[in-house]
Structure formats: structure tokens, C-alpha cells
PDB file of N, CA, C and O in Angstrom:
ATOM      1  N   UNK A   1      96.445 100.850  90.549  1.00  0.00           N
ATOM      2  CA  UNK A   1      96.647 101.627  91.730  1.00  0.00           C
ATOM      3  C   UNK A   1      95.891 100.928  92.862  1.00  0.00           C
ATOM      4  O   UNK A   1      94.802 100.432  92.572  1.00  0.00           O
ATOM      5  N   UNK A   2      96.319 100.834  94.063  1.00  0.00           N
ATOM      6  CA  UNK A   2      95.722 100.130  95.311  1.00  0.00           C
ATOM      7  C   UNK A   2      95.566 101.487  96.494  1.00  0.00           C
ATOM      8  O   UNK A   2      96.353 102.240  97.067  1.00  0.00           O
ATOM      9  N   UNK A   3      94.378 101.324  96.468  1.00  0.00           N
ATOM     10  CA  UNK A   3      94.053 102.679  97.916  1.00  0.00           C
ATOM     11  C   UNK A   3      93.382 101.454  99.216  1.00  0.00           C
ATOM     12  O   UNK A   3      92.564 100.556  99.017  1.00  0.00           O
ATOM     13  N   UNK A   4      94.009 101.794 100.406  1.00  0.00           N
ATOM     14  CA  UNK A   4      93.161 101.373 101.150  1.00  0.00           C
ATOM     15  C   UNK A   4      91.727 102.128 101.635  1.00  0.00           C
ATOM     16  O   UNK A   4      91.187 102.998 100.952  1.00  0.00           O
ATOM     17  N   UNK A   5      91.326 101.761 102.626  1.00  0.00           N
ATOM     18  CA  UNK A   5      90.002 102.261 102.840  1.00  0.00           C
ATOM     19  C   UNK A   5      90.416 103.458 103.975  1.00  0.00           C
ATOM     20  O   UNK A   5      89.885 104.540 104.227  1.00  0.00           O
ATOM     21  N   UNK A   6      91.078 103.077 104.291  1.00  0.00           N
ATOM     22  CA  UNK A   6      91.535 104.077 105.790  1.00  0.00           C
ATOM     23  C   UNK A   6      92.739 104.979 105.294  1.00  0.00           C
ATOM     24  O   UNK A   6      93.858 104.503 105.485  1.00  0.00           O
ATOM     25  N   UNK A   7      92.662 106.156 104.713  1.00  0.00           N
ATOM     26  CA  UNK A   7      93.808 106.926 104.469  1.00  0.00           C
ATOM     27  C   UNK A   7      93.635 108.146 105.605  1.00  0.00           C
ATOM     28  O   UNK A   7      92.521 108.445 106.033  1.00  0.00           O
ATOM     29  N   UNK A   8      94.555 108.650 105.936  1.00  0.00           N
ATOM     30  CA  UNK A   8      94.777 110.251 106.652  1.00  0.00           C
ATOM     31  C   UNK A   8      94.528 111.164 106.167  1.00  0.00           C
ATOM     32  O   UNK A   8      94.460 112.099 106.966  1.00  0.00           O
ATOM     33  N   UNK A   9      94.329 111.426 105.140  1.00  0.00           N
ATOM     34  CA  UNK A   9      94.187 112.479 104.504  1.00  0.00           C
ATOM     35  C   UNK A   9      93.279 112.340 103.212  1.00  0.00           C
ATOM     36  O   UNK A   9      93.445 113.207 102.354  1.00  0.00           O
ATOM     37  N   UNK A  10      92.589 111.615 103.034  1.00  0.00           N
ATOM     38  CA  UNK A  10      91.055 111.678 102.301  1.00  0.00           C
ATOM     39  C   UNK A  10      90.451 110.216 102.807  1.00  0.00           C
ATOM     40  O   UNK A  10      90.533 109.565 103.848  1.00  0.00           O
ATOM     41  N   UNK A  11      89.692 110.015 101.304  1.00  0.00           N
ATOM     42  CA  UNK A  11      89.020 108.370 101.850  1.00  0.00           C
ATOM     43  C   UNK A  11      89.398 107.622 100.135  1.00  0.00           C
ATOM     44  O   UNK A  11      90.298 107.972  99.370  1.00  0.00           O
ATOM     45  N   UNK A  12      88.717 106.897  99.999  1.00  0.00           N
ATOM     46  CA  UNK A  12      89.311 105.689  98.754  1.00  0.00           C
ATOM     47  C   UNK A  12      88.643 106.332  97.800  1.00  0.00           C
ATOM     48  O   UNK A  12      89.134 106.566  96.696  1.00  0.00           O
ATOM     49  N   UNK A  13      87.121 106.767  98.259  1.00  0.00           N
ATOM     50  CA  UNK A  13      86.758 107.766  97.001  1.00  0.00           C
ATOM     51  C   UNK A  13      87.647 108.555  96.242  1.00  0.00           C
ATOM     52  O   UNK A  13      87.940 108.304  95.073  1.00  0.00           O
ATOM     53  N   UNK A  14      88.240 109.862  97.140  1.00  0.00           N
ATOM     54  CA  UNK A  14      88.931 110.411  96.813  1.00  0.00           C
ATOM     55  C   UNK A  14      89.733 110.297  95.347  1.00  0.00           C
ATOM     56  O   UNK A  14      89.792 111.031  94.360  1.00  0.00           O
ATOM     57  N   UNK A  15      90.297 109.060  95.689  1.00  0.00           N
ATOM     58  CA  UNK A  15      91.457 108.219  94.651  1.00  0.00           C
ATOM     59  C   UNK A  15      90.710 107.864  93.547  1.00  0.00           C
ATOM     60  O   UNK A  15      91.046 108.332  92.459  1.00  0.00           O
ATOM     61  N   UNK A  16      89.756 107.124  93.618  1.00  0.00           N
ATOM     62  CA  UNK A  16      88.761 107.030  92.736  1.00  0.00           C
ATOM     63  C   UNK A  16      88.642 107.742  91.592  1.00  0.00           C
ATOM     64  O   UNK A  16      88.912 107.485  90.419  1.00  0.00           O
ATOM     65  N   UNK A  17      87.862 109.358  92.542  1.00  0.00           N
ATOM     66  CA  UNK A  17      87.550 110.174  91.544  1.00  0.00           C
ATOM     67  C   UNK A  17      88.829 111.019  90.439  1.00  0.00           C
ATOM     68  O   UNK A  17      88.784 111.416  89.275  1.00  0.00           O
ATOM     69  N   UNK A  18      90.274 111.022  91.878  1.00  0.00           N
ATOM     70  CA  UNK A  18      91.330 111.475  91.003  1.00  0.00           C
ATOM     71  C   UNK A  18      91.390 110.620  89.847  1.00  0.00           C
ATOM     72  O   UNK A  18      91.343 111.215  88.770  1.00  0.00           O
ATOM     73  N   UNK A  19      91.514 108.967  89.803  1.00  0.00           N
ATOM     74  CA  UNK A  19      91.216 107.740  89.072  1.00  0.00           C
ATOM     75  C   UNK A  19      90.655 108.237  87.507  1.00  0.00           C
ATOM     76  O   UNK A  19      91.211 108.086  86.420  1.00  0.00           O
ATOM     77  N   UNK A  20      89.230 108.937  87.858  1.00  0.00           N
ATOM     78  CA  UNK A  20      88.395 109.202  87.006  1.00  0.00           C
ATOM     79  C   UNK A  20      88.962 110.082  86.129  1.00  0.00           C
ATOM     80  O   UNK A  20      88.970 109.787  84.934  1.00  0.00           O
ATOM     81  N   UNK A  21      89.468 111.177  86.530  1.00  0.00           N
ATOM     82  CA  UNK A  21      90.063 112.474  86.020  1.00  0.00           C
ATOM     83  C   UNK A  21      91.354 112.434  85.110  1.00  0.00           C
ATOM     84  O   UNK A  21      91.825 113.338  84.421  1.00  0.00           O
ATOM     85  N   UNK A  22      91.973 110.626  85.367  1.00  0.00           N
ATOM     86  CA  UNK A  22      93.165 110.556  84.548  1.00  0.00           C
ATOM     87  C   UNK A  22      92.935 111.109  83.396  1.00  0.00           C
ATOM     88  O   UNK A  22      91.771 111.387  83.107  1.00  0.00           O
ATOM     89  N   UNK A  23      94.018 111.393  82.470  1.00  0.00           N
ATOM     90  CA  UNK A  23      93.968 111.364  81.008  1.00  0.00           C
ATOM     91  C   UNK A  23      94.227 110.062  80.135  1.00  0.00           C
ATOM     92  O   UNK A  23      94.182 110.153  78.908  1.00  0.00           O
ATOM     93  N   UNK A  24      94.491 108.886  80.741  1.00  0.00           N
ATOM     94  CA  UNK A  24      94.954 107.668  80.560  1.00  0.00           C
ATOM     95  C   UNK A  24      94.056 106.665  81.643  1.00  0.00           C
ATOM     96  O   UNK A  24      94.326 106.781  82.838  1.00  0.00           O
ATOM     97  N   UNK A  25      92.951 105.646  81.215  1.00  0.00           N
ATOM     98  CA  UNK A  25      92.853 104.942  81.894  1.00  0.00           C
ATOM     99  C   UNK A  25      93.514 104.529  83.103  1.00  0.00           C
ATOM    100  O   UNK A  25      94.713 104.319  82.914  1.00  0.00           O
ATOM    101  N   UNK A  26      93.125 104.345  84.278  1.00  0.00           N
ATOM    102  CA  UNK A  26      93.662 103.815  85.447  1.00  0.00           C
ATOM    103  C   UNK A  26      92.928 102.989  86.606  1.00  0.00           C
ATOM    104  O   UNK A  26      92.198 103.584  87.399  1.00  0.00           O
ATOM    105  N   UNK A  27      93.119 101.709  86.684  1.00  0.00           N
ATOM    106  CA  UNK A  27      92.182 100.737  87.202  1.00  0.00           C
ATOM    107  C   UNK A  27      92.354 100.697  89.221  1.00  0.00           C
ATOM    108  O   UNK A  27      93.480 100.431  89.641  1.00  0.00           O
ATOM    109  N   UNK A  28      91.469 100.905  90.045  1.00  0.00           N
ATOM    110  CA  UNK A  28      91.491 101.080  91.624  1.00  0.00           C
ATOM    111  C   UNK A  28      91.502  99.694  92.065  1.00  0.00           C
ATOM    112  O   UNK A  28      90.697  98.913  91.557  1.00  0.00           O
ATOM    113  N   UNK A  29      92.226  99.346  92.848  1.00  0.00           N
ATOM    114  CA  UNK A  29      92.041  98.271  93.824  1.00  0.00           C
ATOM    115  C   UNK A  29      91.585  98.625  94.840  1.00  0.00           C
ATOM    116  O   UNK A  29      92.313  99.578  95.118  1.00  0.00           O
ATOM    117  N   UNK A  30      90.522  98.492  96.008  1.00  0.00           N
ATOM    118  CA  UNK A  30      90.515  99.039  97.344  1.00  0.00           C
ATOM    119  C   UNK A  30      91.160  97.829  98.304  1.00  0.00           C
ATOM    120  O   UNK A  30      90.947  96.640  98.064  1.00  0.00           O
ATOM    121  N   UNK A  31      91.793  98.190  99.174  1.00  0.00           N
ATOM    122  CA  UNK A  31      92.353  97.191 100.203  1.00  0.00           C
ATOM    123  C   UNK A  31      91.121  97.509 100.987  1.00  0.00           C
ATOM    124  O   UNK A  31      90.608  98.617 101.142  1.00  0.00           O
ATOM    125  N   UNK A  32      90.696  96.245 101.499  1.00  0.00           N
ATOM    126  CA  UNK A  32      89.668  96.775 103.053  1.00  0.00           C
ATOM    127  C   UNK A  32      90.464  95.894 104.214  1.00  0.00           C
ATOM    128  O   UNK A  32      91.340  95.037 104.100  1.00  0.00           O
ATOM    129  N   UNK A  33      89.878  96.390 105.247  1.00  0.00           N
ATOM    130  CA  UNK A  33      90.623  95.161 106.545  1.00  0.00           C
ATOM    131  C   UNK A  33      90.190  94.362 106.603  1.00  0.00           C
ATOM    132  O   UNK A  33      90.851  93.381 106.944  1.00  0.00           O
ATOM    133  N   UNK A  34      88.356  94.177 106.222  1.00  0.00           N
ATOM    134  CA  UNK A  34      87.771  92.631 106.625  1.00  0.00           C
ATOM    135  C   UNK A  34      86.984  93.027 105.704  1.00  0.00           C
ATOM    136  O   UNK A  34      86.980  94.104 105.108  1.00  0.00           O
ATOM    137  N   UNK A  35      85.975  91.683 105.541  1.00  0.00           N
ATOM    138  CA  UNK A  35      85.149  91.137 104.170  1.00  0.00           C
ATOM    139  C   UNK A  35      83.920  91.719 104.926  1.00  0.00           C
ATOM    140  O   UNK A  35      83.615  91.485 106.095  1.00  0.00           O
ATOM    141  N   UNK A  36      83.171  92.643 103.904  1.00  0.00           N
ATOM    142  CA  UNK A  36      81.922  93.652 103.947  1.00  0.00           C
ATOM    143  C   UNK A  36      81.079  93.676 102.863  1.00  0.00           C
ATOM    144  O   UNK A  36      81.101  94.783 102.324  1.00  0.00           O
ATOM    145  N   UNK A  37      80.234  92.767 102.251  1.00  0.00           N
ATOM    146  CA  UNK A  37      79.568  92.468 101.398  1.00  0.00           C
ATOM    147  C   UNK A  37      78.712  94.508 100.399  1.00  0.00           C
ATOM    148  O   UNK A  37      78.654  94.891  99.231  1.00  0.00           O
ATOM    149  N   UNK A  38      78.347  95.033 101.537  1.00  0.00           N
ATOM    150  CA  UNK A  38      77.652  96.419 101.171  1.00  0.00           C
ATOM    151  C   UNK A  38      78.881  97.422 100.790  1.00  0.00           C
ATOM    152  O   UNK A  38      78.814  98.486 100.174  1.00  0.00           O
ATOM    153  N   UNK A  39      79.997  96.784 101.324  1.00  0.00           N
ATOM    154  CA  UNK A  39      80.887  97.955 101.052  1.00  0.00           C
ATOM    155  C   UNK A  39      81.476  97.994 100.090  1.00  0.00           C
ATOM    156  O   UNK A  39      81.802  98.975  99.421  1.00  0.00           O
ATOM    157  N   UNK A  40      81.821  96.058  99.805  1.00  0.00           N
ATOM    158  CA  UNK A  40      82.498  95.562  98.622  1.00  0.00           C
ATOM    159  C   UNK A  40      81.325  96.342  97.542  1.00  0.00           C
ATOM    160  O   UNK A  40      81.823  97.055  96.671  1.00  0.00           O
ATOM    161  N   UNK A  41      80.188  96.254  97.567  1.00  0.00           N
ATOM    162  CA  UNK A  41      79.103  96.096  96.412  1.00  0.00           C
ATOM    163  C   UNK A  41      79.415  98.037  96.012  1.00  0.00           C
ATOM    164  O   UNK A  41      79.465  98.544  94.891  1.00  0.00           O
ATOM    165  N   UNK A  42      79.558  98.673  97.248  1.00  0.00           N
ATOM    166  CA  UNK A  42      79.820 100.171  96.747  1.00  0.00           C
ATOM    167  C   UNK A  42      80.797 100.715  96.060  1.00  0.00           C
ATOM    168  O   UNK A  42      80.694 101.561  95.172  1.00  0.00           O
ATOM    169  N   UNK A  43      81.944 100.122  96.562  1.00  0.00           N
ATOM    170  CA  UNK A  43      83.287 100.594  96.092  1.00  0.00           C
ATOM    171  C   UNK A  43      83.034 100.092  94.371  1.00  0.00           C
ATOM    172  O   UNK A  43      83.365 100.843  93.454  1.00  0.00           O
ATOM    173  N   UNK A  44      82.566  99.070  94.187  1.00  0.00           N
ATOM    174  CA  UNK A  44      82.339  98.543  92.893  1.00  0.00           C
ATOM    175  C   UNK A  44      81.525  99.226  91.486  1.00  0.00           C
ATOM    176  O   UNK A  44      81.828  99.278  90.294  1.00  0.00           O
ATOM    177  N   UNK A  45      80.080  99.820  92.467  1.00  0.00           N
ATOM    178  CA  UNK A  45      79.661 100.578  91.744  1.00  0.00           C
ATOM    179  C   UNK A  45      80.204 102.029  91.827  1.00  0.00           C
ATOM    180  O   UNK A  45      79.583 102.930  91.262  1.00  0.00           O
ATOM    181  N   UNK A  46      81.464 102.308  92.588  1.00  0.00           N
ATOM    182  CA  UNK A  46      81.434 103.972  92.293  1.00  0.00           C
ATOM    183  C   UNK A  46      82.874 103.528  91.292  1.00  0.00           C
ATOM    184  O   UNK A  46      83.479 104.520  90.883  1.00  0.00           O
ATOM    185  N   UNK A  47      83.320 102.507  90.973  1.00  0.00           N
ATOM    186  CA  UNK A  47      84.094 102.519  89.632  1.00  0.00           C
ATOM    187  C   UNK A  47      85.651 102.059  90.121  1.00  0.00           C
ATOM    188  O   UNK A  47      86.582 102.422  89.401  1.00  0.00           O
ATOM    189  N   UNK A  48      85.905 101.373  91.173  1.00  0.00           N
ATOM    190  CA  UNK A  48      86.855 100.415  91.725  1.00  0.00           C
ATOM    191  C   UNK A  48      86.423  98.959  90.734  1.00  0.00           C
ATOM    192  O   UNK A  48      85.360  98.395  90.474  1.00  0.00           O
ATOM    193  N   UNK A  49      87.904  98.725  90.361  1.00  0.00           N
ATOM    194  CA  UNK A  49      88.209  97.644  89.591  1.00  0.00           C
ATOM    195  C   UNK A  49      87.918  96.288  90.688  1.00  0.00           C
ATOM    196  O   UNK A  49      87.090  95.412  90.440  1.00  0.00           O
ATOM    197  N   UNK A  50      88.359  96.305  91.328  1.00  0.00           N
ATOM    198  CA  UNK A  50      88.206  95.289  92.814  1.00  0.00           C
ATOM    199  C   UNK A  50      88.729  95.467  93.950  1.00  0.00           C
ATOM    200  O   UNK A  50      89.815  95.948  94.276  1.00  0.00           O
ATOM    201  N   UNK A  51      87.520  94.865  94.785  1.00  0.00           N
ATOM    202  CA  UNK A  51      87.801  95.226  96.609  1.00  0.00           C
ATOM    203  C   UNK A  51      88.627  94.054  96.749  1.00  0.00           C
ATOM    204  O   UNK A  51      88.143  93.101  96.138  1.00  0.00           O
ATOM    205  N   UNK A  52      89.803  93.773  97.396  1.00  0.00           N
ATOM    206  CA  UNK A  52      90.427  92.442  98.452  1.00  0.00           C
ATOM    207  C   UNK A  52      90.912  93.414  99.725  1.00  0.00           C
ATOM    208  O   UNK A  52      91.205  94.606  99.811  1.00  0.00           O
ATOM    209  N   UNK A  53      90.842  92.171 100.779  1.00  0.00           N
ATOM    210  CA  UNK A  53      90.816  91.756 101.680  1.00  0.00           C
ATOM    211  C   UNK A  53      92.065  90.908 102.176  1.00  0.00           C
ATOM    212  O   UNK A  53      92.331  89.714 102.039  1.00  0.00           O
ATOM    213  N   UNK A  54      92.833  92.098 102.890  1.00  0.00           N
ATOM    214  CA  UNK A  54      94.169  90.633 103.359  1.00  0.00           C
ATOM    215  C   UNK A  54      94.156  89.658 104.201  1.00  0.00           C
ATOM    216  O   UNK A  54      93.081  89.578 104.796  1.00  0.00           O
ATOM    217  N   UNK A  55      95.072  88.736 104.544  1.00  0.00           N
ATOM    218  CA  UNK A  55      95.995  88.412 103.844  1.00  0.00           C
ATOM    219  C   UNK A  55      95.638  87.988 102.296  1.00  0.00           C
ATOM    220  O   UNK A  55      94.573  87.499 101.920  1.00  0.00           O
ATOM    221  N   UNK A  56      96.696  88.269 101.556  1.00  0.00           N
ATOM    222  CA  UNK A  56      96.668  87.291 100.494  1.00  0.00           C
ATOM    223  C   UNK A  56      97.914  86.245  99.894  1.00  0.00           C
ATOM    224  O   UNK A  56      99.034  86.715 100.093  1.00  0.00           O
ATOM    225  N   UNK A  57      97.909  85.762  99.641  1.00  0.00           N
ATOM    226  CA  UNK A  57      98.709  84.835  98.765  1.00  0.00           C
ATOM    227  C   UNK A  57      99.389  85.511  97.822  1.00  0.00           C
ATOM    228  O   UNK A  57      98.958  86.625  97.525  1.00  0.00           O
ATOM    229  N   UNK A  58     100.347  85.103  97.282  1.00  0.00           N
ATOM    230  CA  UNK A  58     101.553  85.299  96.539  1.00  0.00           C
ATOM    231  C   UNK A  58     100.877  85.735  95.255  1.00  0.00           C
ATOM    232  O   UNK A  58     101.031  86.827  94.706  1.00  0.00           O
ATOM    233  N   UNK A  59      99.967  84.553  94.777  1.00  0.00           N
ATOM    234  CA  UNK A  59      99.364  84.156  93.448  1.00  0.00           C
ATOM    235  C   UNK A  59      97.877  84.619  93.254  1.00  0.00           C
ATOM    236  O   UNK A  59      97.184  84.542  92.240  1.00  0.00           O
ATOM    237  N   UNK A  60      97.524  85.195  94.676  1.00  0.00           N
ATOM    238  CA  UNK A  60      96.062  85.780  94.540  1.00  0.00           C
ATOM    239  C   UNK A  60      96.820  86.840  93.801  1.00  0.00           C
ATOM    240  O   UNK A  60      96.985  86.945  92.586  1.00  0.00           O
ATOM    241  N   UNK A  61      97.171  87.465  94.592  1.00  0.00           N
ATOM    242  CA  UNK A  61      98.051  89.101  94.165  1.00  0.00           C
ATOM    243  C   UNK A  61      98.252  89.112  92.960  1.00  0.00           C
ATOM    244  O   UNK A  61      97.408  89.787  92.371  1.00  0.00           O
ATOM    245  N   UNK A  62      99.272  88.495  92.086  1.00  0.00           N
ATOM    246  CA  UNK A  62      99.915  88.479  91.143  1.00  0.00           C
ATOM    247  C   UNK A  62      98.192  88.322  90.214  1.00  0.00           C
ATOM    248  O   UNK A  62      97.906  89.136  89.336  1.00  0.00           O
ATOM    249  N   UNK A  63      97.379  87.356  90.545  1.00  0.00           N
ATOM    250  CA  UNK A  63      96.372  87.584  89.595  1.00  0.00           C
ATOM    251  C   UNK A  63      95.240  88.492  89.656  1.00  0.00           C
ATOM    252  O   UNK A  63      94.254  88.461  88.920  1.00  0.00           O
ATOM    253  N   UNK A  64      95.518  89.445  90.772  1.00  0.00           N
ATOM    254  CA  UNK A  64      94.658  90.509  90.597  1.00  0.00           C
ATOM    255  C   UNK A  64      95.240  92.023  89.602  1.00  0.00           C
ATOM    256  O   UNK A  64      94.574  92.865  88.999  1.00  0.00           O
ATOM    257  N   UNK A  65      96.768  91.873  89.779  1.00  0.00           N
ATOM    258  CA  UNK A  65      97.611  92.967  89.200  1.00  0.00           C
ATOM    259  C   UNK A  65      97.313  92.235  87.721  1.00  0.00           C
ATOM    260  O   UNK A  65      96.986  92.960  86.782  1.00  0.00           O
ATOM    261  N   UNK A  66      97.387  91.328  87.601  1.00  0.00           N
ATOM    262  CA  UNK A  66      97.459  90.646  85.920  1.00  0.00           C
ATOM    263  C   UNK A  66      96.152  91.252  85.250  1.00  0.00           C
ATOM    264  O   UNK A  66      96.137  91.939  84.229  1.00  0.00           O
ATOM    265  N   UNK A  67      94.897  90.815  86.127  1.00  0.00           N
ATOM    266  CA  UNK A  67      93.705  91.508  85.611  1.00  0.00           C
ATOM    267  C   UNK A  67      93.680  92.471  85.360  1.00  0.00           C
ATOM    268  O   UNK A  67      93.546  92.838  84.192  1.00  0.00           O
ATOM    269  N   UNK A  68      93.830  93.470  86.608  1.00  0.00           N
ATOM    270  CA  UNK A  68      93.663  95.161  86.184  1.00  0.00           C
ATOM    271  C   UNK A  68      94.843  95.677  84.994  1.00  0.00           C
ATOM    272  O   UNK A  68      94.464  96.563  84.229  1.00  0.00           O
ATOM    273  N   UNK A  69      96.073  95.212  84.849  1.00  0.00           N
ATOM    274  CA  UNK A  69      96.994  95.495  83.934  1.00  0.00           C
ATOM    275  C   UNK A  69      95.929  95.132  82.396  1.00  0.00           C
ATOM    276  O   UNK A  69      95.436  96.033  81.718  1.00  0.00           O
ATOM    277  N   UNK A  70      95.791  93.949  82.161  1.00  0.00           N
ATOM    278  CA  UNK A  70      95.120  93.684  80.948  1.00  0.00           C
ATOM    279  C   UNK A  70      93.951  94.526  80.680  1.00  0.00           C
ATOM    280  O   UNK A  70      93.594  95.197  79.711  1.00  0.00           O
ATOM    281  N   UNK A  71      93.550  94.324  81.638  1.00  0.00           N
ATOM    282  CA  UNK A  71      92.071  95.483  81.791  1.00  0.00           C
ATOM    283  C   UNK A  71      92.233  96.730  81.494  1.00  0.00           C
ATOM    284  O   UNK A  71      91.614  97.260  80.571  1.00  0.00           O
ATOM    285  N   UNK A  72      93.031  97.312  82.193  1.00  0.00           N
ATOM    286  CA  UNK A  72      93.423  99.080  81.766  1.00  0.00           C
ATOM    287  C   UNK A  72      93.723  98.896  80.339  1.00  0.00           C
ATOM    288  O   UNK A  72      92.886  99.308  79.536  1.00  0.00           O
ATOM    289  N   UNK A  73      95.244  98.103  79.727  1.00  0.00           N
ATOM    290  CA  UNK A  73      95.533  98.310  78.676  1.00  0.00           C
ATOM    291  C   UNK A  73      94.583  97.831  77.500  1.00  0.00           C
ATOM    292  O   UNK A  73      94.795  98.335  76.397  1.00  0.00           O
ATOM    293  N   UNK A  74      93.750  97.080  77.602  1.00  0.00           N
ATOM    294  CA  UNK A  74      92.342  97.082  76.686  1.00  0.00           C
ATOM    295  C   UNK A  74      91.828  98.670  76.916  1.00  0.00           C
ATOM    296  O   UNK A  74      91.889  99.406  75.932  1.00  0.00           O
ATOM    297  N   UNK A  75      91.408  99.130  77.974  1.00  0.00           N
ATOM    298  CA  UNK A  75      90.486 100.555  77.773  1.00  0.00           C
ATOM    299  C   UNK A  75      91.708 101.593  77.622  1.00  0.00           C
ATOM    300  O   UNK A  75      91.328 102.655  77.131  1.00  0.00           O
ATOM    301  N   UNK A  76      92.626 101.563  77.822  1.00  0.00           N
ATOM    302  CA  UNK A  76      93.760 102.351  77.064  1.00  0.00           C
ATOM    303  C   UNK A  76      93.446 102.501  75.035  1.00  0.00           C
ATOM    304  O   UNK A  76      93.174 103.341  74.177  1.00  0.00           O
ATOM    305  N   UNK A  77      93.798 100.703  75.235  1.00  0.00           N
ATOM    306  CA  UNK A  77      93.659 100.939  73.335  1.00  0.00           C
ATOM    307  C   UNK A  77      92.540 101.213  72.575  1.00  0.00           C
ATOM    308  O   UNK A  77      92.543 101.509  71.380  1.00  0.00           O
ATOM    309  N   UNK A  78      91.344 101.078  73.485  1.00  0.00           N
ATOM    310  CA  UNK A  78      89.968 101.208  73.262  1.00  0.00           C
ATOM    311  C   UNK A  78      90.115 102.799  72.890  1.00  0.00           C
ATOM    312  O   UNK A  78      89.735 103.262  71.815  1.00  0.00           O
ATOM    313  N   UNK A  79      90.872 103.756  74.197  1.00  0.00           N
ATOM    314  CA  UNK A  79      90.694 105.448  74.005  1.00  0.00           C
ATOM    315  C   UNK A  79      91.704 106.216  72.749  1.00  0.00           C
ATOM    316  O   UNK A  79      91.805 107.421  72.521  1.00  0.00           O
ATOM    317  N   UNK A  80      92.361 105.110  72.078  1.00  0.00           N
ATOM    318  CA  UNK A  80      93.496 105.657  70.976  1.00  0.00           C
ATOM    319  C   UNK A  80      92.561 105.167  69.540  1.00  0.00           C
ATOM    320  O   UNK A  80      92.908 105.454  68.394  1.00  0.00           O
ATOM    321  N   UNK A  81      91.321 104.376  69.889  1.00  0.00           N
ATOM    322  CA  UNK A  81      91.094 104.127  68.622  1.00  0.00           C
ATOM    323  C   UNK A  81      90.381 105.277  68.249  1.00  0.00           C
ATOM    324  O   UNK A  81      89.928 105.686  69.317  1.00  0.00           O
ATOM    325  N   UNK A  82      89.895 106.288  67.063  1.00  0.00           N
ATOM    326  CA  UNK A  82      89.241 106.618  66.312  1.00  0.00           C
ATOM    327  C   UNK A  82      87.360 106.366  66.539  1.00  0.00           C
ATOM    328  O   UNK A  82      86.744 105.367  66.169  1.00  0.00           O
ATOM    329  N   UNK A  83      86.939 107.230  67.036  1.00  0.00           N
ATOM    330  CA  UNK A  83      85.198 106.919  67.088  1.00  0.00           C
ATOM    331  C   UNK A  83      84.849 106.607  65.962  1.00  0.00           C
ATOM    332  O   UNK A  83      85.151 107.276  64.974  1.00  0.00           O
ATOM    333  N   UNK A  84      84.072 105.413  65.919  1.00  0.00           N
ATOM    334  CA  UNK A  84      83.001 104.822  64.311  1.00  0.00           C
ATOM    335  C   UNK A  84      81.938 105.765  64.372  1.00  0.00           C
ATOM    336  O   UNK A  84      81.515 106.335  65.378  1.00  0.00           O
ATOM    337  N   UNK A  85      81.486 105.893  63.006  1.00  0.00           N
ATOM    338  CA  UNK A  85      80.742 106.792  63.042  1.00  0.00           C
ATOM    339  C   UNK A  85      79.525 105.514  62.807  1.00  0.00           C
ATOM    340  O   UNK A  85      79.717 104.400  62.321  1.00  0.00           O
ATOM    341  N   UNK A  86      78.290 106.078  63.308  1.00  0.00           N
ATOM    342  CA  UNK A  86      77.492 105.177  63.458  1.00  0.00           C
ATOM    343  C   UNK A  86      76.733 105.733  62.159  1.00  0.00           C
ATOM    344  O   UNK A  86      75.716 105.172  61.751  1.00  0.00           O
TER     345      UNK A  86
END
């Protein structure tokens, strides 16, 4: 899922936390307008997969969707396995 930073009707958190609430893993992209080192570092720790910054390239893109796809579907199969009992 890709939220920008500037929505009308909430903020990227927002998405985030809906994010959180899935019943199925779901990985955040934030779009920002320009490169913000404190903002990138926040969005990151409140549980955004990754901040970019446009423009991008054809092949940036394609390898940021590749990541978060692999990424979700690892913590997807991670939530179907069975807890080990320790």
C-alpha cells in the first residue's frame, strides 16, 4: 500500500495504524515530496516499510513493490505457521 504524506482527510499515520489492524499482513510505503532525513527516520519507526521520494525510475519502483511483496508474503507465511512451543 502507498500513502502519501499529504492526504485530505487524515495523515499517513492514519494508514499506518489501519495497516496495523489488518488481519493479514500489509506493508506501507510513504510517498513524501522531498528528502527529510527526521521524517524518513519516523515514518520508519512508527512501522512504514519505506519512505521514497519522487521522481522515480521505472526500476526504482518495480524494486521497491518487489521488496514489500516478498516481505509481506514472508510475514504472511510466518502468521499461518503454528506457534513452537518453547
Amino acid at each position: 500500500m502507498f500513502t502519501d504524506t499529504e492526504l485530505p482527510d487524515g495523515t499517513w499515520a492514519n494508514i499506518l495504524a489501519v495497516a496495523e489492524r489488518a488481519a493479514r499482513a500489509v506493508n506501507v510505503v510513504v510517498v513524501a515530496p522531498v528528502v527529510d532525513t527526521r521524517f524518513y527516520v519516523e515514518t520508519i519507526q512508527a512501522g512504514a516499510f519505506d519512505f521514497i521520494v519522487p521522481p522515480l525510475n521505472a526500476a526504482d519502483l518495480a524494486h521497491v513493490v518487489r521488496c514489500a511483496g516478498d516481505n509481506v508474503l514472508s510475514r504472511r507465511a510466518a502468521q499461518r505457521r503454528p506457534a513452537q512451543s518453547a
